[in-house]
N, C-alpha and C positions, 0 to 999 in steps of 0.2 A: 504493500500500500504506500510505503513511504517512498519508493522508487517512481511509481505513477504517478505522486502527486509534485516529484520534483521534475520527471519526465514532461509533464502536463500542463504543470501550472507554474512554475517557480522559475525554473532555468528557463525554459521561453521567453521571461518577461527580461529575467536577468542581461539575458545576449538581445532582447530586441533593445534593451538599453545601451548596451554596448557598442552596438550598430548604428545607433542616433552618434552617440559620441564622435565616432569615427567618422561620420559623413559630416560630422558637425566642425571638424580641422585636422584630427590625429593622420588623415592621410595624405596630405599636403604638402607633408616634411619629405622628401628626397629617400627614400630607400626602405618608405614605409611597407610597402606589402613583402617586401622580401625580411627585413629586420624582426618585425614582431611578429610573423605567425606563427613562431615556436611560443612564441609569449603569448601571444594569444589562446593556444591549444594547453598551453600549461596551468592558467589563467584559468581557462573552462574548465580545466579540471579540478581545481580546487574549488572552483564554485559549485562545484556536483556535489564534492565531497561535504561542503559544508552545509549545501540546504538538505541533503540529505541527513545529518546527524539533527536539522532542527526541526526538522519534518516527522523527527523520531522524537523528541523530548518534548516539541510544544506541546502537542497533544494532552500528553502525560502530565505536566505540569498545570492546562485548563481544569483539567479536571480536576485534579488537586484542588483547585481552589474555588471548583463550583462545589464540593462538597463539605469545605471547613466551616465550622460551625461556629458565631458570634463568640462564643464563649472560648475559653483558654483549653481547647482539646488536648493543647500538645501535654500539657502538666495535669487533664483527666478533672479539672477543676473548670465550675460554672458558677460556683457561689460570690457574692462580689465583695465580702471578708477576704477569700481566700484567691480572690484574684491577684496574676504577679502585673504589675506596672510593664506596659508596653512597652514604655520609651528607654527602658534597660542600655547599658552602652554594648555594642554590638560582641557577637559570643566568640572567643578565640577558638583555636584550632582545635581546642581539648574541650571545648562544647561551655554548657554555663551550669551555673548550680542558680539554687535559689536561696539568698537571704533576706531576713525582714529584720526592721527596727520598729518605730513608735509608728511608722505612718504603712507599714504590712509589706507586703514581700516585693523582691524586685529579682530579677537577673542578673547576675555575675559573671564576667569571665570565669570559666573552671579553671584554670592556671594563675589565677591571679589572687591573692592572699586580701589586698583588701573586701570591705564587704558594701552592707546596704546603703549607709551613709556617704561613701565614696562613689558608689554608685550611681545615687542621686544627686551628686553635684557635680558628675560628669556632667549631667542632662542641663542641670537646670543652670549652670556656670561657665560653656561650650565659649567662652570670652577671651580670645587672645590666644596667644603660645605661651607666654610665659609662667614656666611652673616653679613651686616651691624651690628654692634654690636647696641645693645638695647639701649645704653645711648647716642649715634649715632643720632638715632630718635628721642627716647626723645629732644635731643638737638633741632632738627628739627622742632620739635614741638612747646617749646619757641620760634624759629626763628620766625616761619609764623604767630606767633600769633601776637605778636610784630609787627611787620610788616603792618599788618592788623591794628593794632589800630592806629600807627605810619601814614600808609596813612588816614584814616578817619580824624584823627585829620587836614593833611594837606590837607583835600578836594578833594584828587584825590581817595577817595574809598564810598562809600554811606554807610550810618551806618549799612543799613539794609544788606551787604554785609560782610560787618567788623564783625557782629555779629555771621553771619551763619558759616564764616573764624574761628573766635575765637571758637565758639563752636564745633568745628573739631576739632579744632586742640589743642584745651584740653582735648580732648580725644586719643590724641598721645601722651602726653604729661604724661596722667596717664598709658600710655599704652596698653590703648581696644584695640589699632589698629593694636597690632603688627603683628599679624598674617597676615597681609595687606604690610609688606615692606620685601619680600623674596629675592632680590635682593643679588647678589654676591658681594665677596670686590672685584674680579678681570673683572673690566669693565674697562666705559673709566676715565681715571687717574684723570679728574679734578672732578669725583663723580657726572657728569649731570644725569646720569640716575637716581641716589638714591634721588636727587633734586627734578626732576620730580613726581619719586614715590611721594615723599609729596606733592606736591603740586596737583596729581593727587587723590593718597587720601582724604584729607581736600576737593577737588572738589566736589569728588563726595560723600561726605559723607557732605558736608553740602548742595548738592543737594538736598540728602536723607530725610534729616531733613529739608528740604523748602518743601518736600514732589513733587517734582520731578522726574524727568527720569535720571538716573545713565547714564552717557555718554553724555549727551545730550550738555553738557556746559555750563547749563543756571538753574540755574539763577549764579552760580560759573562759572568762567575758570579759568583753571588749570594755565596757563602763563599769560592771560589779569589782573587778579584779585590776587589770591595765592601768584603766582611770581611778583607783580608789586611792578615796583624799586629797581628788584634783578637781579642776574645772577647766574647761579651756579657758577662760578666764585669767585663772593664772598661770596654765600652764603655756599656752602660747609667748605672750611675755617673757616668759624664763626662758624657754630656747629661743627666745629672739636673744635674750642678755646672755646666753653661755654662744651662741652664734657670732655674735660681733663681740665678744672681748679675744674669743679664742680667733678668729680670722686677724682683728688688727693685732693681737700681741704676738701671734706665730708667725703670720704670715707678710703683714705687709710692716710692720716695724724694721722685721730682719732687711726686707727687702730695700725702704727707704736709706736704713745703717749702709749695705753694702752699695749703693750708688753713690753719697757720702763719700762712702771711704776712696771710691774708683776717681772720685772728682779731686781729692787730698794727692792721689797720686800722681795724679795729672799734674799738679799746681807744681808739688815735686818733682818731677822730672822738668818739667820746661824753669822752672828754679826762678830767678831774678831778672828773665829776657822782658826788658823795659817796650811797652807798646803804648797807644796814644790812646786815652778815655775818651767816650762819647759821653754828651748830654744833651737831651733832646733829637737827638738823633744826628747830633752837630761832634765837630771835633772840640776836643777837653784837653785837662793837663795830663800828664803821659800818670801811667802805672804798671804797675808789673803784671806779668801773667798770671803768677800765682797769687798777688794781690785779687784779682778778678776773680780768679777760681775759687777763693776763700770765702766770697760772698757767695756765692752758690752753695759752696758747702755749710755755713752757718746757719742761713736759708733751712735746709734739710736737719741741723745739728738742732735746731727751733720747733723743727714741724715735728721730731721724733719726741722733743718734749709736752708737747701738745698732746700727741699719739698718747705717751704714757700718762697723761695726767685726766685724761680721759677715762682711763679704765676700770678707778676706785668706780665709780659709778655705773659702769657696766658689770662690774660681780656684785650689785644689789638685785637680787630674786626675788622676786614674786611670788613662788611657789608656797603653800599654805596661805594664799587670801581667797581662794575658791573663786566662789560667786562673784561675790561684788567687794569682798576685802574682810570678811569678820570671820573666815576659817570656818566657816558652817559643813560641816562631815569630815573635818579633817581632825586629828589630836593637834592637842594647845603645841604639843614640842614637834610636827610635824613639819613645821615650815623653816625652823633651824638645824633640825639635822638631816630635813634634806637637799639643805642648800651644803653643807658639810659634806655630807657624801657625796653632793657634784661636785664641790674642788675636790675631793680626792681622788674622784673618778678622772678629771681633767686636767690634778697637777696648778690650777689657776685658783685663788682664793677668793671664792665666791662665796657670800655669805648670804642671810636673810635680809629680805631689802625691811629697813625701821617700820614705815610706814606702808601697808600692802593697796590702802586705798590708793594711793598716787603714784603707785606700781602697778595700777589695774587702768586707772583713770586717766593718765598722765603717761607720755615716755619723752621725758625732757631728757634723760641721759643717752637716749641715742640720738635726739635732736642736738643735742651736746656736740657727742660723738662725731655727727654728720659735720659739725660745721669745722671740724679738726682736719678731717678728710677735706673740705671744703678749700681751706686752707692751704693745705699741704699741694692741692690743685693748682692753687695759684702760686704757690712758690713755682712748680713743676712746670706750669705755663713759660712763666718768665725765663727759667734756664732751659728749656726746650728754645725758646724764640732767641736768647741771647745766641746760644750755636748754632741756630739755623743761617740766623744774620753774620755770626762771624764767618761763619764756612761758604758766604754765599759769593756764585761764580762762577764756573773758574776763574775768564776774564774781566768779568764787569762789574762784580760784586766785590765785596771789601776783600774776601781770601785772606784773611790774619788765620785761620785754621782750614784745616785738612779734612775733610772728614770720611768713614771708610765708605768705599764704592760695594756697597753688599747686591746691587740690581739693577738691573736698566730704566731708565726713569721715564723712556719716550717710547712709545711704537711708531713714532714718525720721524724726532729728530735723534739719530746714531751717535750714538755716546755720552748720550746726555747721562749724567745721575743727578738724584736731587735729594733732600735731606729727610726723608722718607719716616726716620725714627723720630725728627721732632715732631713732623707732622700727626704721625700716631700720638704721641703723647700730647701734646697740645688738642687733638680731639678726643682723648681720654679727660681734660682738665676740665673742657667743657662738659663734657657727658656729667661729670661730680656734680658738676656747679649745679647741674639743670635736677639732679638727682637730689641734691640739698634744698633744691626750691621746693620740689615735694617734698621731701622728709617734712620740713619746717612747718607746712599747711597741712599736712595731714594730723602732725603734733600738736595740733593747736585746738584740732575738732574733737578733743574728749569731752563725752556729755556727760554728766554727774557721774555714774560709779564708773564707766566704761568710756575708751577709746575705742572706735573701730576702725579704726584705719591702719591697725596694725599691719597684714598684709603687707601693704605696700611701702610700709617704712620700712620691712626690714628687708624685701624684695630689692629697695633700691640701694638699702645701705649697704647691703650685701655686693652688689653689683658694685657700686664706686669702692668698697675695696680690694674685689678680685681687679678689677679696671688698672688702679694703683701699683697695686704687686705686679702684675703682671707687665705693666709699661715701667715700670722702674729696672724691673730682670731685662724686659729687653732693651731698654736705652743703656745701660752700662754694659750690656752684651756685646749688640752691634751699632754704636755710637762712640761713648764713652773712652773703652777701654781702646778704641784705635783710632782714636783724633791724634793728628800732628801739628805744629806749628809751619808756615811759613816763613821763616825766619828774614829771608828777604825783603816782602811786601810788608812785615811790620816794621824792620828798621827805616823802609824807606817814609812808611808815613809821617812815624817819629820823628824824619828829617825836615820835613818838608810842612809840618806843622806848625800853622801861626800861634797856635795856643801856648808855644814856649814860652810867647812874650810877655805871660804870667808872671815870671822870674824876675821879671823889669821892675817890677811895679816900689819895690822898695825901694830901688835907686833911683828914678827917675820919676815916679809915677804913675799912676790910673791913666791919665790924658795924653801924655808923651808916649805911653807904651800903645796904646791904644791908635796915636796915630802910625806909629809905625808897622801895627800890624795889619792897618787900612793901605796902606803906601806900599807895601809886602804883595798884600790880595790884589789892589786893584791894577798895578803893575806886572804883575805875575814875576817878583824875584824875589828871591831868602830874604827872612827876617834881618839876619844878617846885613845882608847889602840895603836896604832902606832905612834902618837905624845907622848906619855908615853915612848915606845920603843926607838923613836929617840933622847928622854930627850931635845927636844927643849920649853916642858915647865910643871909644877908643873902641879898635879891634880886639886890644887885652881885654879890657873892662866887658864887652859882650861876649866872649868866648870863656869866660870866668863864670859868667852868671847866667848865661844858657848850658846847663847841665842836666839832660834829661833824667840819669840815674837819681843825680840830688833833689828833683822833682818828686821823686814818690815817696819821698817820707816827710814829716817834718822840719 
């Protein structure tokens, strides 16, 4: 049947289309009838093979779906209790299970460890790409573990619980799991859904490992067990504060120290080579190289003390204010030692935040925070731009630095390079800045016991200082560590620089120095020879007191 109906009705239509085609221009071209009629007959053939395999399945599939019945056949359920939620996020390869929460059952990826809650805010939060950043969870992961041991010790969790808890959620912790917390930043503000995710992962993955039914609740629950003596409320908060103290103290501190120190080397190695200061983008009195480089490095020696002075305030926890700040289901000593057991689980000395209401309500320590990073953008701006400017050229640009040729700069003009690292970083500086402007307005909108804007404070805080680390490793990578001077083009400007006539000024004067270095310019000859001209001083006496080395100090 399915040979006659692609005999009869399908392929006839197919090649009578084919045939318009080709009367329509395909045979016009020069060496048409000979060129394609392999192509052609290869062509039909595939087209046989194909309506024939659809001529075999449509059928089959009409019917399927003239006989499904309103009600949920495939799970043998019609009652509207035990209805599962349609809009389920679609089934993996290993099929779906069914989980329910407060609002009844839904569908789940079968390979996927989180449950109903995550489930439903795939659906209903399908907003953007951007998900919980990774050190997010990590963070999450210390939380619950902690927690877990935190209750055991206080008798309200069984060890054999505490154990199954812990060994979940050390495996969040190193990471196995991520592929398990898909979740958006733009949900609801106080981050319960991304809460849940963990606690629904750790669930059912130490389910898994009790050798259980994934869903089932038992011998884990996600809220009774996971979550006990939390809220999202506080616990979000916390792993926002063990998230950004452990990313700025490990990761971009180091990062900022060793650009720092790449920049000291530099000043080092080119030593006391005297070159000519700009201001305003004008010529200046001369200074040395590693004079120059030392304000860059102070810059960053400034922003690492910021960095660090930030921090008391980010190891204040929130953890034990629950709900809205008064520890309702948690023990009175719950929220001290288990800010106790996260620094010890993290080496970082995180304590109990004093006050938990404006630990729930308020996050001024990572608006704090942010504006440190803010900062440190702006130092990173200015010495990105300072060596772009110095290096720029080859011929036409000032060329006092070298800078290394890591790529090609043009696909049109040959041999171009261009300064490629500052550029990155100077669009990382902005990216902070625009990242501080939210932080800042998000920190601002807490309504009585609650902020919700948390999400995206820590979404972005997060982001400007993976952003930071990451442009600071590669500017002292491929920037930094292989700039060289032009020793040439700076002694010549040095030479040839009016600004010497700075020198003058005690001997002769503001007015007399100043005409000479008008009479210099507007003639176009040496300082030298125009103060000769104006006879306002000896050949000795100006070659005494134009000394550009004696220039750079007091």
């Amino acid at each position: 049947m399915a040979d006659a109906f692609v005999n009869n009705q399908l392929f006839p239509a197919v090649t009578s289309n084919r045939g318009r085609l080709a009367s329509g221009g395909w045979n016009r071209f020069p060496g048409w009838p000979h060129v394609h009629r392999a192509h052609i007959a290869l062509r039909d053939l595939a087209f046989r093979s194909m309506l024939t395999l659809f001529a075999e399945v449509a059928p089959r599939e009409q019917a399927g779906a003239a006989s499904s019945a309103p009600t949920n056949t495939k799970m043998g359920r019609s009652t509207e209790e035990d209805r599962v939620d349609g809009k389920a996020s679609p089934a993996s390869k290993a099929g779906a299970r069914i989980e329910s929460d407060s609002m009844g059952k839904i569908e789940v990826p079968g390979d996927r460890y989180y449950g109903a809650q995550t489930a439903r805010s795939l659906i209903h939060f399908d907003i953007g790409t951007d998900k919980m950043p990774p050190e997010l969870i990590r963070a999450f992961g210390i939380l619950k573990k902690a927690a877990a041991l935190v209750n055991q010790d206080l008798g309200k969790l069984s060890a054999d619980k505490a154990k199954l808890i812990v060994a979940a959620a050390e495996e969040v912790i190193a990471g196995k799991l991520d592929e398990h917390f898909p979740l958006r930043i733009w949900q609801t503000g106080s981050g319960t859904q991304t809460n849940m995710n963990a606690n629904e992962v750790i669930s059912n993955r130490a389910i898994e490992i009790s050798g259980g039914v994934m869903g089932s609740k038992k011998p884990i629950h996600p809220n009774d067990d996971v979550n006990m003596s939390q809220s999202s409320n506080d616990t979000f908060p916390t792993a926002m504060h063990i998230a950004a103290a452990s990313r700025v103290a490990e990761a971009l501190i180091p990062a900022v120290e060793r650009l720092r120190d790449a920049l000291n080397a530099k000043a080092r190695e080119f030593g006391d080579v005297v070159k000519i200061g700009r201001t305003h983008l004008m010529d200046a009195t001369p200074l040395t190289v590693a004079q120059e480089m030392s304000g860059w490095s102070s810059l960053l020696d400034r922003d690492v003390a910021r960095l660090k002075e930030v921090l008391p305030g980010l190891y204040d926890l929130a953890i034990g204010g629950t709900a809205v700040g008064t520890g309702l289901n948690a023990p009175p000593e719950f929220a001290e030692r288990a800010a106790k057991k996260i620094a010890e689980l993290t080496g970082l000395p995180f304590k109990s935040h004093p006050n938990k209401f404006a630990a729930l309500s308020a996050h001024d320590e990572i608006v704090f925070a942010s504006g440190a990073l803010k900062t440190l953008a702006a130092s990173l701006m200015k010495i990105a731009n300072d060596i772009r400017w110095l290096g720029s050229g080859p011929r036409a640009g000032l060329g006092e630095l070298m800078l290394p040729e890591n790529e090609p700069g043009s696909s049109i003009m040959p041999g171009k390079v261009n300064p490629t690292q500052s550029e990155a970083m100077t669009m990382v500086a902005v990216q902070v800045m625009g990242n501080d402007a939210a932080i800042g307005f998000a920190g601002s909108q807490g309504n009585f016991e609650l902020n919700v804007f948390k999400p995206v404070m820590i979404h972005n805080f997060l982001h400007s200082v993976r952003l930071l680390a990451d442009s600071c490793r590669s500017f002292t990578d491929h920037c930094v560590r292989g700039m060289e001077l032009d020793r040439q083009r700076i002694e010549q400007y040095v030479k040839n620089s009016l600004m010497l006539v700075t020198a003058l000024n005690p001997k002769i004067g503001y007015d007399k120095a100043a005409e000479i270095a008008k009479k210099a310019h507007h003639e176009k000859i040496s300082l030298r020879d125009a103060c000769l001209k104006l006879g306002h001083l000896t050949e000795k006496e100006f070659d005494e007191l134009i000394r550009p080395e004696k220039m750079t100090r007091p």
